[in-house]
Structure formats: C-alpha cells, structure tokens
C-alpha positions as CSV (number, residue, x, y, z in Angstrom):
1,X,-16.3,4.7,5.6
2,X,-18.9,3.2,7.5
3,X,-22.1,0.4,6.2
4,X,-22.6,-1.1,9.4
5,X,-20.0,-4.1,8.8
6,X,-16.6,-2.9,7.4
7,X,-14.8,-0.2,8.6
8,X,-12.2,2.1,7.6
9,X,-9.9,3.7,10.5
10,X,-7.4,4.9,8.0
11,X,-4.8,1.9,8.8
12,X,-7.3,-0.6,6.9
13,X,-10.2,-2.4,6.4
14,X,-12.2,-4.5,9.0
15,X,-15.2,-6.5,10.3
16,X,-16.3,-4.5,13.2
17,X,-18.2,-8.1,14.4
18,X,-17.4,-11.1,13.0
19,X,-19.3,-13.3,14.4
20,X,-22.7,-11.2,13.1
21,X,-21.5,-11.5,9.4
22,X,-23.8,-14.4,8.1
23,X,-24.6,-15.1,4.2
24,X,-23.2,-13.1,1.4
25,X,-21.5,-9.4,2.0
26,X,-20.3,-7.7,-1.1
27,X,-17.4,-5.0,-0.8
28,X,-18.8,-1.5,-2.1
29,X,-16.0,0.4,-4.2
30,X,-14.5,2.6,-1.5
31,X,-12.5,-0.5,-0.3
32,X,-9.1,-0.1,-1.3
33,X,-7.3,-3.6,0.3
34,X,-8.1,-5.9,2.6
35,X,-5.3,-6.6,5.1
36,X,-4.7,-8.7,8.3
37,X,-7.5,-11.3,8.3
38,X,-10.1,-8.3,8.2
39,X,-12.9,-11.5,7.8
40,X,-11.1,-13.9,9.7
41,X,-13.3,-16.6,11.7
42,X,-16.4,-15.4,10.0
43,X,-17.7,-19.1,10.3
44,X,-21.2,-17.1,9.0
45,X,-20.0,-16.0,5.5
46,X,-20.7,-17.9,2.9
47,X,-20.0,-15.7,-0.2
48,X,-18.1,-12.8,-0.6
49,X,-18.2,-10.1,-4.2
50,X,-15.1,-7.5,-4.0
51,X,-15.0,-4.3,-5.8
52,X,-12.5,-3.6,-8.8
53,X,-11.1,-0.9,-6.8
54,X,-9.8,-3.3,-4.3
55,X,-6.6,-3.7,-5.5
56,X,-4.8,-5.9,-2.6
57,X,-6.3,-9.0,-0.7
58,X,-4.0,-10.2,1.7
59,X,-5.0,-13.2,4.1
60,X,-8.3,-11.1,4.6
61,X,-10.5,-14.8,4.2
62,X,-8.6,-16.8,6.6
63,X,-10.7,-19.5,8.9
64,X,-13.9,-18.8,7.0
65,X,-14.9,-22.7,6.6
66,X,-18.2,-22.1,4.9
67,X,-17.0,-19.4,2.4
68,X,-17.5,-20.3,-1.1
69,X,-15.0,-19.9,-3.3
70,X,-15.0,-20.1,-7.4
71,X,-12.6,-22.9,-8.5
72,X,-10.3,-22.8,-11.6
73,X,-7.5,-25.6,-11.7
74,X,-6.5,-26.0,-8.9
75,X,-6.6,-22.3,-7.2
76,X,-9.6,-20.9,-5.4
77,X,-10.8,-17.6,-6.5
78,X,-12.7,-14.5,-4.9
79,X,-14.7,-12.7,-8.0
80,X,-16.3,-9.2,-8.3
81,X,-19.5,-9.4,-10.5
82,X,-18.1,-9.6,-13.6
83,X,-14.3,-11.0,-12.5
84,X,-15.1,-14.9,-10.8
85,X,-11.8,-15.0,-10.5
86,X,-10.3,-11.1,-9.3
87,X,-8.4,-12.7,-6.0
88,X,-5.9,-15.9,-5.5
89,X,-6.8,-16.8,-2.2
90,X,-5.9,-20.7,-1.7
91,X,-4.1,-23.4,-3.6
92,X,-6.0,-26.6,-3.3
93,X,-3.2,-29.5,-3.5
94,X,-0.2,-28.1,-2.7
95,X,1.7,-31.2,-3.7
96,X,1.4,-29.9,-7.1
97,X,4.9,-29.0,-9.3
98,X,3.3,-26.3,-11.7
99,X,0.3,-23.8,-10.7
100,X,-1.4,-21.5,-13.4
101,X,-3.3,-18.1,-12.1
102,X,-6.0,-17.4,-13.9
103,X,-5.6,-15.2,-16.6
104,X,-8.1,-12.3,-15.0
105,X,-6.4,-12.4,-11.8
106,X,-5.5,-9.0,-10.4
107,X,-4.6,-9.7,-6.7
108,X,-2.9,-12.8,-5.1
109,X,-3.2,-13.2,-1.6
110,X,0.0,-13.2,0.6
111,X,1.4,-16.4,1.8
112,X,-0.8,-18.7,-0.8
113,X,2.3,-20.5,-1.8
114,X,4.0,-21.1,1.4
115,X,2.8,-24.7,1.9
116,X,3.9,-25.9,-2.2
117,X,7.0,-27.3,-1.3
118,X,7.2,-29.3,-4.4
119,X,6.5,-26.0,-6.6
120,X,8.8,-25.2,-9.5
121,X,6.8,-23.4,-11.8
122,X,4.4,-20.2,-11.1
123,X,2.2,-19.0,-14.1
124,X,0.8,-15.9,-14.0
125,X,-1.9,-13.6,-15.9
126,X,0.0,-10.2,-18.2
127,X,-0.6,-8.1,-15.0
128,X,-1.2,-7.7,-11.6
129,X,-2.0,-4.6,-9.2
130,X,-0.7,-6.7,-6.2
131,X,1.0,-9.9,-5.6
132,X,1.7,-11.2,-1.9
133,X,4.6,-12.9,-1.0
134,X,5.7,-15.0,1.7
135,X,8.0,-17.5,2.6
136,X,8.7,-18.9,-0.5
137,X,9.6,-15.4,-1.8
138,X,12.9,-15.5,0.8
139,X,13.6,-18.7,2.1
140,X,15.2,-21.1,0.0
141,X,12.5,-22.8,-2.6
142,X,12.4,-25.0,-6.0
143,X,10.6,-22.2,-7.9
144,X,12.2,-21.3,-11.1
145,X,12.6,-17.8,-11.8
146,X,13.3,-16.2,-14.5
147,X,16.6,-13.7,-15.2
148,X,17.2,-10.3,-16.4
149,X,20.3,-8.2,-15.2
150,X,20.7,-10.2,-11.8
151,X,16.7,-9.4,-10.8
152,X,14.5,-12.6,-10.6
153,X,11.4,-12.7,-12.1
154,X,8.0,-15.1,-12.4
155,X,5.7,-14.6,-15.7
156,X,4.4,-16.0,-18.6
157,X,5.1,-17.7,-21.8
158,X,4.4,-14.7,-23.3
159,X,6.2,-12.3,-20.6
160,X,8.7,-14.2,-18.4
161,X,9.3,-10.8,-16.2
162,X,5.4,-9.5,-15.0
163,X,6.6,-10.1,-11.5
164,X,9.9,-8.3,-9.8
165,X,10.6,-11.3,-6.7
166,X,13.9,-9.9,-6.2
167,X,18.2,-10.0,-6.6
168,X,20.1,-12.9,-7.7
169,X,22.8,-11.7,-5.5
170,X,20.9,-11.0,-2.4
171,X,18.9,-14.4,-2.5
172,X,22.4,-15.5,-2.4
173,X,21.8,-15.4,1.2
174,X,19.4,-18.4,1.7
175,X,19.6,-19.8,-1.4
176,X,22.5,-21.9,-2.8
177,X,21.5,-22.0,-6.4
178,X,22.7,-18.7,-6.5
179,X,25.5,-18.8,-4.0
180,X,28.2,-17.8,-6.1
181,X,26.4,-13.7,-7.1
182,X,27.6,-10.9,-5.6
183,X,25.4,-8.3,-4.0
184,X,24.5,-5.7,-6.9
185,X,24.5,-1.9,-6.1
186,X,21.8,-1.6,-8.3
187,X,18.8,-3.1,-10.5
188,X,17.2,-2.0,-13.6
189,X,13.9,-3.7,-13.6
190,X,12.9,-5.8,-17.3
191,X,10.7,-3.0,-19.5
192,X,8.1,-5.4,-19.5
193,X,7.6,-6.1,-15.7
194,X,3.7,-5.1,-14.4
195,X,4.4,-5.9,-10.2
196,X,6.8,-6.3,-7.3
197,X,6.3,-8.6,-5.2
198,X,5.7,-7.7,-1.3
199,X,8.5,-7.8,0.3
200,X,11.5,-8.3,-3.0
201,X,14.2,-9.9,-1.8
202,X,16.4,-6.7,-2.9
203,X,17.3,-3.8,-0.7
204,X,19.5,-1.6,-3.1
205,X,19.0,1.3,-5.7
206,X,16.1,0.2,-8.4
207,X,15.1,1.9,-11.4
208,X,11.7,1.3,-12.3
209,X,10.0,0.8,-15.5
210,X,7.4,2.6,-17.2
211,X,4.1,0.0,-17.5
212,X,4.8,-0.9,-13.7
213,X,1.4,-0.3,-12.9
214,X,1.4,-2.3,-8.8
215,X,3.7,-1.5,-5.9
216,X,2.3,-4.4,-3.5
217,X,2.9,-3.4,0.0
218,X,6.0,-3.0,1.3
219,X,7.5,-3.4,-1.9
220,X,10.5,-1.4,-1.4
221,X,10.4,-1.7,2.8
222,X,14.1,-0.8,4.2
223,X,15.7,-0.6,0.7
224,X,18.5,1.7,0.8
225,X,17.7,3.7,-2.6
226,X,18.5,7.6,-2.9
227,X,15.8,7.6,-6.0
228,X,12.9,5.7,-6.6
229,X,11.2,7.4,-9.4
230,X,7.7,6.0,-9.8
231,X,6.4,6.0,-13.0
232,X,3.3,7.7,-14.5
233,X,2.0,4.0,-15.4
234,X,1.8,3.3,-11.4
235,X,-2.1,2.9,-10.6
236,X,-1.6,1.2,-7.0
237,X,0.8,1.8,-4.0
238,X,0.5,-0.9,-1.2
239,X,0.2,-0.4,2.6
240,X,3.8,1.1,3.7
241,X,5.5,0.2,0.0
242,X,8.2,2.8,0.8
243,X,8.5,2.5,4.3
244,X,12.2,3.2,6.3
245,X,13.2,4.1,3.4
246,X,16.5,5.6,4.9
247,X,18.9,7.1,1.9
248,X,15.7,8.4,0.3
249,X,16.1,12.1,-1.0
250,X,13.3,12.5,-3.5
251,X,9.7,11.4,-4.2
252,X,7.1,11.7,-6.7
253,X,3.5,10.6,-6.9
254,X,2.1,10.6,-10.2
255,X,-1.3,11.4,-11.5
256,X,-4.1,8.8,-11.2
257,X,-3.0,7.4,-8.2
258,X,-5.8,7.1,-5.8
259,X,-4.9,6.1,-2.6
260,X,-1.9,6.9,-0.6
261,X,-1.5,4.1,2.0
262,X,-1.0,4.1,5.7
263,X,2.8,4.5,6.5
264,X,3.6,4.5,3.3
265,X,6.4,6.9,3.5
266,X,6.8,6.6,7.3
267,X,9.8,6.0,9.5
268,X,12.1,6.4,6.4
269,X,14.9,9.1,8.1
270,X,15.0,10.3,4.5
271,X,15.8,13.9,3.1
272,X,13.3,14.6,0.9
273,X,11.7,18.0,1.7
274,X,8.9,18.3,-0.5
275,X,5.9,16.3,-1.1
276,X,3.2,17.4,-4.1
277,X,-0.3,15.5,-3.8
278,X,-1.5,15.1,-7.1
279,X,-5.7,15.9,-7.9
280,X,-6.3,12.4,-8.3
281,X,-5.2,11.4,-4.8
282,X,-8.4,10.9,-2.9
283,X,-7.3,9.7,0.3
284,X,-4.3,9.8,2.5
285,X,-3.8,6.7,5.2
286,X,-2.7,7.2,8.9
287,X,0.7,7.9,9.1
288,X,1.7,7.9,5.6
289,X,4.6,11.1,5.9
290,X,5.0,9.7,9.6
291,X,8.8,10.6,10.7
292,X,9.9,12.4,7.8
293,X,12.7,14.4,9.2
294,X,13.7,16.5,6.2
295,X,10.1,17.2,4.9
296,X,9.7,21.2,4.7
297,X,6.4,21.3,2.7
298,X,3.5,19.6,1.5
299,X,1.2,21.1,-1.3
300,X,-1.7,20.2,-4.0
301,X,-4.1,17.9,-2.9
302,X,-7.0,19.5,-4.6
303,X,-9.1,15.7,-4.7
304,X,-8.4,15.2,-1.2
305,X,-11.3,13.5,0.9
306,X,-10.3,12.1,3.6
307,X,-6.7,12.3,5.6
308,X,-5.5,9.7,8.1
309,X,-5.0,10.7,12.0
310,X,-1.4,11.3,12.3
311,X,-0.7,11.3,8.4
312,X,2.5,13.9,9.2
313,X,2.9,13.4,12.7
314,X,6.4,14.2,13.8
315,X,8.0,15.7,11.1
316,X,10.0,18.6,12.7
317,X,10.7,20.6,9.8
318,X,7.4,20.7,8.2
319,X,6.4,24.4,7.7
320,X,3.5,24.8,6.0
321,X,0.8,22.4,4.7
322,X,-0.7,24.4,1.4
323,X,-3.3,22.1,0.2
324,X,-5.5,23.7,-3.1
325,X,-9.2,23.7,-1.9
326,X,-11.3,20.8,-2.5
327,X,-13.6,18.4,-1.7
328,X,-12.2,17.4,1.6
329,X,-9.7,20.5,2.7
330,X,-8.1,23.6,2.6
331,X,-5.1,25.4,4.3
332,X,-5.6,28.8,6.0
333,X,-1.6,29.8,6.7
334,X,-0.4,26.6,6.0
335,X,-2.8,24.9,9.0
336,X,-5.3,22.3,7.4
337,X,-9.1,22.4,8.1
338,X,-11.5,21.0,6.4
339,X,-13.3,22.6,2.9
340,X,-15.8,23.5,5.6
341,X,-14.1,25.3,7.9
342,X,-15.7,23.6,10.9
343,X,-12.9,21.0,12.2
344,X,-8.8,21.8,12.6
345,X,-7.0,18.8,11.3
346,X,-3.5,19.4,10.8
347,X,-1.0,22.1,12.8
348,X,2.3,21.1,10.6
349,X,5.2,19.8,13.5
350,X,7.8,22.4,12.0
351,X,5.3,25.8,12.0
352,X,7.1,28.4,13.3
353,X,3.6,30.2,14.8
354,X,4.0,30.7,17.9
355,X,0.3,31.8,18.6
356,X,-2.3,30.5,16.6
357,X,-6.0,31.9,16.9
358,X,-8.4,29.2,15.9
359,X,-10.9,30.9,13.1
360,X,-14.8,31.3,14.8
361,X,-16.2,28.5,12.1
362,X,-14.2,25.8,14.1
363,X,-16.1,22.8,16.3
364,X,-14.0,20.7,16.3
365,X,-10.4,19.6,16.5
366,X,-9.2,16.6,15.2
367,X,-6.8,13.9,17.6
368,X,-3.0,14.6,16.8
369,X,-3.7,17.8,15.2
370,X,-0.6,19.8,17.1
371,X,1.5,16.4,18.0
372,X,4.9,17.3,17.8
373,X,4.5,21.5,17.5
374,X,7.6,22.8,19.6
375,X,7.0,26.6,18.1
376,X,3.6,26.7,19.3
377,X,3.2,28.7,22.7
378,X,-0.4,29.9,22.8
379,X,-3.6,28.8,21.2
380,X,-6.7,30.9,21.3
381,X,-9.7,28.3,21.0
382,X,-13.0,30.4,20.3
383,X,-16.1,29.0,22.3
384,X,-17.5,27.3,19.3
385,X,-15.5,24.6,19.8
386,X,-16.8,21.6,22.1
C-alpha cells in the first residue's frame, strides 16, 4: 500500500519522508499497526486520525512536538473520527499513584508507563486489541496486580483480569514481592481476560481463554508451549506474537482474523507441519512461517491479497503451497503465482521438482521466490519474463 506518505513493505508501516509531513495526515483503513517510531521527528505534524482497523500503536508518535493530542485525565489520546480517544500514547505527570485509560481505548502505546515510578494502580477500559508493555511490565515496579492461578493481571472494578502481564512465579525473578513462588509449568488464563500484554513475563505452557480477542506483539515470544490453541474470539495477532516458539507442535488460526504479521511464526524450530489459512486472512507479513523446520504444507488462503517477501523462506520440508484461488493467488503444482498468472511468488523450500517450467503467462518473478530450493536443478524461464 502506497498514498504517497505511508508505506507498507510487509514488515510495517512508515513515513517514507518525514520531514515533508506537515499539518494533519489521517491513516486510511489498510493500516494494520504502527510500529518503531513510523512518524518519529515529524516536527510538521500537527494532527493525526487513525483508522479502526489499526489495532496496535506502538511508539509510532515519538518526537513529534507540535502534534496535537486529545486530553482525558491525565493521558494523551490519538482518536479515529468517531473514537478521540482510540490510542494511549503519553502520560502527562508521571508522578501520579493511579492512572485511568479511557474507557474507549483500544490500543496503548508501548513503554507509556516506564517513567511512573510512583504508579500503583492501572485502570483500564473492558477490552483492548493491544496493550504495549515495557519496563515496568518486567523490572521490578509498585503496580498492583491482580491474581488468578499464579498469572498477574491489571483490569477494572468490574473485571480485575482484562490484561494477562504475566507469572507470579517467573516475576519472582526481579521482583521480591513475589520472591517466595515457584516457577509454574503452566497457566490457565482468568475466563474473563480480553489482552496479553507484549512481552508477559511467562515463558511456559498457557491455555487461553475464549473472549481473548488481542495477542499484542510478541505476546508469547520464546515461550516454551507444545500448544497454544487460539481461540475463535481472537480478532488481532501482533507483530511476531508467536515468534521462537521452540516446543511448538501445533497451530491454528481461526476465522476472522485479518492479518497475519511479519515473523509471526518465524524462527520458532517447532514441529508443526501444517498450516491452514483461513478465508478471512487478507494479508500475510514478511517472514511470518520464516524457519519452520517441520512445516510440510500450507493450504486455504482463499482471501489472500497480498503475501510478504520471504513469508516461508527456509523451510526445508515444505512441499507444496495449495492456496484455493482468490483475490490475490493461486497454486499451480503446489508453486504460488498470483490470481493472474503473470508473477511467480513462491517455489516452497521442500518441493521435490527438480525441473520446473515456468507457465508462458509469467513476467515476472518475485525476490526470494526459490530461496532455500535444494531439489530444484533446472528452471525453464519462458521469454515473457523480463
């Protein structure tokens, strides 16, 4: 996705010149997140209106002195048109012992917290589709969590447990109010919680409940599960939220999920072997099945419109890529092309073809699209391509 400012490269969202952006820029609804200071420095911007569909804002805004933000209490707020306050981006005294996020707040922006060191208490809305951590989230703080089974929770008066932050018995670590808990094996998350945390301080098996609906990026990053069944109520997975994943031997994405995020599966050594792309998956990030070792096939994917470069790059078993025809793709003998026929996009690492003749209709072939191939011995390129 291109509009002349923000672009899209398939790892995230960014201002392709800063120092251009001047006035008001409103985010159109292909934006998914915005990650890694996408508008830092924009000393121009003045006022910013996200889409609903962005569902993570993490330090995008930093160093924009003259941006305008809408002010509740004593947080400052990014809005969509109808939503002033959509975003947490900034606390404004961060002397302060008890914050309250607005109740309409969907995303809160990573790190906003990390200066409160006088913060006990953390209010927020009945849900969230991401919620940044930081330091405070695995350092030793004064925030107050709340307990269920050994996992730490923040919520509400009304739900104590809309936020997974992490173990009791692996915060033992840095934190001595909890020095005397073991490690557990394994959590059962509160049937009431809505979001984990980036990041959870907790690295072991987790069962998840159903009315999660946000996995914030890298939400389960390095944990050492076998299973982590994600259920139907999921409606956001953040940037590489299973990532190195190492013990993990099965995976499911459910229905309605949009957006499959860079790495989000990557670099996990895992044994899962199959992956099915549900219809309502519209794109897949760069390198989201990077380095899947025991991945064997892939199939669905019939609401596929866009797939990241390197999105199963060096997976050696991987066979066959069987997409149903959509939009975006189709698979001629397990090799992906696009619904036109005109560009080769994926050669799956673990084909055994050992000659492939590229079909007449072809232009194009996209970067990375026979990384890894061992099998492959001879391709015959017909003259169309340039």
């Amino acid at each position: 996705m291109d509009n002349g400012i923000i672009s899209y490269d398939g790892w995230y969202y960014e201002v392709e010149n800063v120092a251009a952006l001047t006035g008001d820029f409103v985010i159109d609804d292909s934006v998914w997140e915005l990650n890694w200071s996408a508008f830092a420095d924009a000393t121009g911007l003045t006022s910013v209106i996200l889409s609903p569909k962005t569902k993570a804002v993490f330090s995008a805004f930093q160093d924009c002195p003259n941006l305008k933000y809408n002010e509740y209490e004593n947080g400052l707020y990014l809005g969509t048109e109808s939503n002033p306050y959509y975003a947490l981006c900034d606390v404004v005294d961060t002397t302060v012992t008890t914050f309250t996020v607005h109740a309409d707040t969907r995303s809160i922006q990573e790190g906003v917290f990390d200066l409160c060191d006088n913060l006990t208490n953390i209010i927020l809305p009945d849900f969230l589709y991401s919620f940044g951590g930081g330091y405070w989230t695995w350092e030793t703080s004064n925030i107050v969590f709340n307990e269920y089974n050994n996992g730490l929770y923040l919520g509400n008066d009304t739900n104590p447990y809309v936020a997974f932050i992490g173990s009791a018995g692996e915060r033992s670590r840095s934190d001595t109010r909890y020095s005397d808990r073991q490690i557990e094996d394994s959590i059962v998350l509160h049937p009431d919680t809505k979001v984990i945390v980036s990041e959870p301080y907790y690295y072991g098996n987790i069962t998840l409940n159903n009315g999660l609906i946000g996995l914030t990026q890298w939400a389960f990053l390095g944990s050492e599960s076998e299973e982590i069944v994600i259920p139907s109520s999921v409606k956001w997975i953040g940037y590489a939220a299973l990532k190195a994943t190492e013990n993990l031997k099965h995976i499911n994405i459910p229905e309605g999920i949009e957006y499959i995020p860079a790495e989000c599966f990557a670099f996990g050594y895992s044994t899962f072997e199959s992956v099915y792309i549900p219809s309502s998956v519209k794109e897949i990030g760069c390198m989201a099945f990077d380095d899947c070792p025991g991945l064997k096939s892939v199939t669905g994917g019939a609401g596929l419109e866009k797939i990241g470069e390197e999105a199963f790059s060096d997976c050696p078993l991987l066979e066959t890529i069987d997409l149903v025809s959509g939009p975006g793709y189709k698979s001629i003998n397990g090799v992906v092309y696009t619904s036109d026929g005109t560009t080769l996009v994926i050669f799956p690492s673990g084909s055994k073809i050992s000659e492939l003749s590229i079909p007449s209709s072809v232009t194009k072939i996209e970067p990375y699209a026979f990384e890894g191939c061992t099998s492959l011995k001879k391709i015959n390129i017909p003259n169309t391509v340039t």
